[in-house]
C-alpha positions in Angstrom: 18.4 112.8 -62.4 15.8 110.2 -61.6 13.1 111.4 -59.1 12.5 109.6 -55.8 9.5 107.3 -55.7 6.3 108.5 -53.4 3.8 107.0 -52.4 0.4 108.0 -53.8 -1.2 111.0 -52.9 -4.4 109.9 -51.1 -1.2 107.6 -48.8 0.7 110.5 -47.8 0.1 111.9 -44.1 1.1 115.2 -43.8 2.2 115.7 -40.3 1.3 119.4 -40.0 -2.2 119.0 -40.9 -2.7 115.4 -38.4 -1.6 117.7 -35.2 -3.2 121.0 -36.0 -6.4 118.3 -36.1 -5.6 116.9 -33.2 -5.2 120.8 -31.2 -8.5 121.7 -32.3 -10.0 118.7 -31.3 -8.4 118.7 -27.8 -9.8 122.5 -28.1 -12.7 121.8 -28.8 -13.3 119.5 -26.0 -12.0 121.8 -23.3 -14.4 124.7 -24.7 -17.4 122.1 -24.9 -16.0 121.0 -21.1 -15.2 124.4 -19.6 -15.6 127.2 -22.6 -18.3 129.9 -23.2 -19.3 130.7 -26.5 -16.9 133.5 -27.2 -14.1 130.7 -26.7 -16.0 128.6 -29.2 -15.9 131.0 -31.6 -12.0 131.7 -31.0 -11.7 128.4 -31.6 -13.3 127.8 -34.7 -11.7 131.3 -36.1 -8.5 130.2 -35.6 -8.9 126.7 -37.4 -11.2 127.9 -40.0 -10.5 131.7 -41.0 -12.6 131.7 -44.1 -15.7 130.5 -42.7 -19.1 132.2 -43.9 -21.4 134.0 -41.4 -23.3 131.2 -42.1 -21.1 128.4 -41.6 -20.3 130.0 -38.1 -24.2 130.5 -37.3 -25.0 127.3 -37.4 -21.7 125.8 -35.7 -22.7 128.0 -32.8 -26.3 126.7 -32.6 -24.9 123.4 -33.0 -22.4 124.3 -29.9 -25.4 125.5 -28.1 -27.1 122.1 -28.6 -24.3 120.3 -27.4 -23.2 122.1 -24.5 -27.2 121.7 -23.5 -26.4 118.3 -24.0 -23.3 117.7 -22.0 -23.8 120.0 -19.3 -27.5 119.0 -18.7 -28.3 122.6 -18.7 
């Protein structure tokens, strides 16, 4: 039996993936918005489980920066 034709790899969307991107990234706004630190964290936990101590160190000071930033604190 002949196999269906796909297109290549690097042309496939996979639907999944392009809205569990686009929740985090509406999350991630709202926390930036709204959200505390602990929220961030949450966040960033739930999209990215295996992230190193020092991954998530410097993803917080980078949300501390930005939230500095947006909320003219």
């Amino acid at each position: 039996m002949a196999g269906r034709w796909k297109p290549p790899k690097e042309d496939r969307i996979d639907v999944e993936a392009v809205r569990r991107e686009r929740e985090f990234q509406r999350k991630l706004r709202d926390v930036l918005e709204y959200g505390g630190e602990d929220d961030f964290v949450g966040v960033l936990k739930n999209y990215q489980p295996n992230m190193t101590k020092e991954e998530l160190r410097a993803a917080i000071m980078q949300f501390r920066v930005s939230v500095r930033e947006k909320r003219g604190l």
